[in-house]
C-alpha positions, -999 to 999 in steps of 0.1 A, spaced: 577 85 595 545 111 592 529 102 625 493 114 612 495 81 584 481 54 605 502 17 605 496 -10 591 516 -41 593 510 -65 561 506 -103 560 516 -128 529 526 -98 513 535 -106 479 544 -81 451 523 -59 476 492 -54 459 472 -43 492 500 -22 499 499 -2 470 465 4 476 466 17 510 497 37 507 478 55 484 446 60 508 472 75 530 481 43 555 519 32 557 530 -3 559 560 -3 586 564 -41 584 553 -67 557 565 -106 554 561 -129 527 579 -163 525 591 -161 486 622 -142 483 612 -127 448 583 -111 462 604 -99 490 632 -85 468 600 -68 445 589 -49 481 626 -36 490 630 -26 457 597 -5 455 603 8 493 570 -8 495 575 -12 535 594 1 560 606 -30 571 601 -64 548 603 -93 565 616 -126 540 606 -158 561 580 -184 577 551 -163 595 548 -189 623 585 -175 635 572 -139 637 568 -120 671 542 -100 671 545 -85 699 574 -78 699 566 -59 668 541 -39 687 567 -32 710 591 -19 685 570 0 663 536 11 692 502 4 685 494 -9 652 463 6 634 455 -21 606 464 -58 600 466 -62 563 469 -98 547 458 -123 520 469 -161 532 475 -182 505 444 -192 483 457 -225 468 437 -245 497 401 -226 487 410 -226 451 379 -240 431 404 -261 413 422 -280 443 387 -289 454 376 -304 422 410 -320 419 419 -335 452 384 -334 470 396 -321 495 375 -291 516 393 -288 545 419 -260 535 433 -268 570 451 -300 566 471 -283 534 506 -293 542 519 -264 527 498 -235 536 468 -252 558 486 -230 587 483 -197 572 450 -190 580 452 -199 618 485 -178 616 467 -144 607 449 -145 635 478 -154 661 488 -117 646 455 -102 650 456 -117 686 492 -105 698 487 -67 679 453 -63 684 446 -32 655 416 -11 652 407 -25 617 420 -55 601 413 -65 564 410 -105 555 411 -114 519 411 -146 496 392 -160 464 357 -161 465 361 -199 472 370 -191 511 331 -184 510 318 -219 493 301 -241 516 331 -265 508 350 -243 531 326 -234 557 349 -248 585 374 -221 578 347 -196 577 333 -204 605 372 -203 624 370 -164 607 341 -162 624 344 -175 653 381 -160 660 371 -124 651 340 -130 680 366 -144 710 392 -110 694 363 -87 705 360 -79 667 328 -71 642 326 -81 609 317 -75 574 324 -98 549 316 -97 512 325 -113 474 337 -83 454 336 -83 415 368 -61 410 354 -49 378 324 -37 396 348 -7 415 365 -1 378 394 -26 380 398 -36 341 393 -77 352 367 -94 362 380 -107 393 360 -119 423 373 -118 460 366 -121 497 371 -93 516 365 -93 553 368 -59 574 367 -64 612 365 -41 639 368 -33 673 337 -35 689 324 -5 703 331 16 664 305 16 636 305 -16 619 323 -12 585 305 -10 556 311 -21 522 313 12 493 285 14 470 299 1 439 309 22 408 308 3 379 287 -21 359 282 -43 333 274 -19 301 247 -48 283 228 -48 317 205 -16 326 229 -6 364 228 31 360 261 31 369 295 37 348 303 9 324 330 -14 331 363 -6 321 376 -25 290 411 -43 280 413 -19 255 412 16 275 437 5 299 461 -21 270 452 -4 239 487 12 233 502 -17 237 482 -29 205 510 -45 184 530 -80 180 567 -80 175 584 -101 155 597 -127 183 561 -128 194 552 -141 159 575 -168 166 555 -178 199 530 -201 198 504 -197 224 478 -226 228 507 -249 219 494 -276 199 463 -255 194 478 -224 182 460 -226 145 429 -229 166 435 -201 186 441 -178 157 408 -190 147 387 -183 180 371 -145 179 381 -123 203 363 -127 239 359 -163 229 378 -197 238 374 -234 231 335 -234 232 337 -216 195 347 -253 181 317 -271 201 287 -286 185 264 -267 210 277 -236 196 269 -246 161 304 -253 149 301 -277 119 331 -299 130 333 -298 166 370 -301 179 360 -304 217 334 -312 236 309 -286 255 322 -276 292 350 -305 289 381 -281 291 385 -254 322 370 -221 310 404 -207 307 413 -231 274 421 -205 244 404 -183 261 414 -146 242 409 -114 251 386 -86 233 391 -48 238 354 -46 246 349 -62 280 377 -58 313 400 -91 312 389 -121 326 407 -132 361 448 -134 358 461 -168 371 490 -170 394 508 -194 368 519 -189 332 505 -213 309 509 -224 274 473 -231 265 452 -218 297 444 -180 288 432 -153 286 455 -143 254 457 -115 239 435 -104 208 463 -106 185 469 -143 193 499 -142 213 510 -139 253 500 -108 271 534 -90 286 544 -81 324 534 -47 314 499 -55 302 494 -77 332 502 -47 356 479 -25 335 450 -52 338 457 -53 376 457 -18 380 499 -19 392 515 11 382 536 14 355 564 25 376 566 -6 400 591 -25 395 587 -69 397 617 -83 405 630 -120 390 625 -139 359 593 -138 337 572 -165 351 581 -152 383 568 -113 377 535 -130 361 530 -154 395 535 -118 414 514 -100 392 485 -132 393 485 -136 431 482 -99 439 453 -79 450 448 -52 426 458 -20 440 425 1 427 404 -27 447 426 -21 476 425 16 475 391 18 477 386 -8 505 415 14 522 396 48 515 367 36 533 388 21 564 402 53 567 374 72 563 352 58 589 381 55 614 411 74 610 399 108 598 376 116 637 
């Protein structure tokens, strides 16, 4: 192990999406866990940690991690978002993302590792849902944890596209600490949307990062995305989805009604603007599609979430899209990680 790479130990790893990202910034993970074999089996296979962990968190010792592998720099992790979903609150009505049976714990068990390895710098992320004020008592448990840990934060919403990420995909991200080093502080972003005046580089599009892949095969011909709806899909422009065949939008025979469908419905990709956000689950008629009216592939996914080319997902084909949806893209990450490293692991 280079000694001068500071360590991280990562969280609800997944495909390892964060850990892509701060590999590259020079960090190396020597221990991530995740429950789901597949994702575990996608991490050994990539050598994406030195030591992956396939199991419940709430039977991991930290300390006795710290013991084995010495101080640990950075706590890396992303607990499940199902619970701060916009989706499961609209749903279920349910706020409280603690009384999840399935994944109401996870929270609370990031910081029992924060507590027992005590790092430098942690990283927190989610969707930006963990910041609603439907979910202000798990906020506030962030908050209040990281005080009692001797930890400062800084917390923010990211647009992913807005740091050149091809996907307009917003998340939490919460950097703490130690008290007693500079509070962190959130890069500048890069990018912008091109049809508003930022002064800053335009957002990068589908078809800059997808654009080879520009093509339909013959089995893909015999697919029909949309299900049922597949003639109107073919019918929807590109960049558009099910609001096309509303009244609102001046559609002589309106097939739906305005805002009665999730966004998502036939929702098709153009080459012009970065993809909208990938879903954890495959879907029949919940997009976004691509422009050539049929399902985007594994590698177009990766591309879109900024995975190299070269990393291999492990398992079946809904189970390399749930990887692919649930991760963090690895450009994000590497920028987040840049700055970490920057401030406190270059002195």
């Amino acid at each position: 192990m280079d000694i001068s790479q500071p360590k991280v130990i990562s969280l609800f790893s997944g495909a390892g999406g964060l850990d892509i990202g701060f590999g590259r910034a020079g960090f190396r993970t020597v221990y991530a866990t995740d429950v789901w074999r597949t994702a575990c089996r996608t991490l050994e296979k990539n050598k994406t940690a030195d030591e992956v962990h396939c199991g419940d968190i709430r039977e991991v010792d930290f300390r006795g991690l710290k013991e084995k592998y010495g101080e640990i720099d950075c706590l890396i992790g992303g607990p499940p978002c199902p619970p701060y979903s916009q989706t499961r609150h609209y749903l279920i009505g349910k706020a409280d993302g603690f009384e999840d049976e399935h994944a109401g714990f996870a929270v609370p068990e990031y910081f029992r590792a924060l507590k027992e390895l005590r790092p430098k710098v942690f990283l927190f992320e989610n969707v930006d849902g963990f910041a609603f004020k439907t979910h202000q008592c798990e906020f506030d448990f962030l908050v209040r944890k990281a005080e009692e840990l001797g930890y400062h934060i800084t917390h923010e919403v990211v647009n992913c596209a807005n740091y050149g990420v091809p996907q307009t995909r917003k998340r939490f991200f919460c950097v703490g600490v130690k008290k007693g080093l500079p509070e962190f502080v959130f890069p500048e972003e890069t990018h912008g949307d091109p049809e508003k005046a930022t002064g800053k580089l335009p957002w990068v599009n589908c078809g800059k990062v997808i654009g080879d892949m520009d093509s339909i095969s013959e089995e893909e011909k015999e697919q029909r995305p949309g299900a049922k709806d597949y003639d109107l899909l073919c019918q929807i422009p590109p960049g558009d989805n099910y609001l096309y065949f509303t009244e609102k939008r001046g559609y002589p025979e309106p097939k739906f009604k305005w805002k009665s469908r999730y966004w998502t419905f036939l929702l098709k990709l153009t080459p012009d603007r970065p993809s909208w956000t990938i879903q954890a689950s495959f879907s029949t008629n919940q997009g976004p599609f691509h422009w050539r009216n049929r399902f985007l592939r594994i590698e177009e996914l990766k591309r879109l979430q900024t995975i190299p080319d070269t990393y291999e997902l492990c398992g079946e084909f809904k189970e390399q899209w749930r990887q692919v949806g649930n991760a963090v893209p690895p450009d994000m990450a590497y920028v987040i990680a840049s700055a970490i490293k920057e401030a406190y692991f270059n002195g």
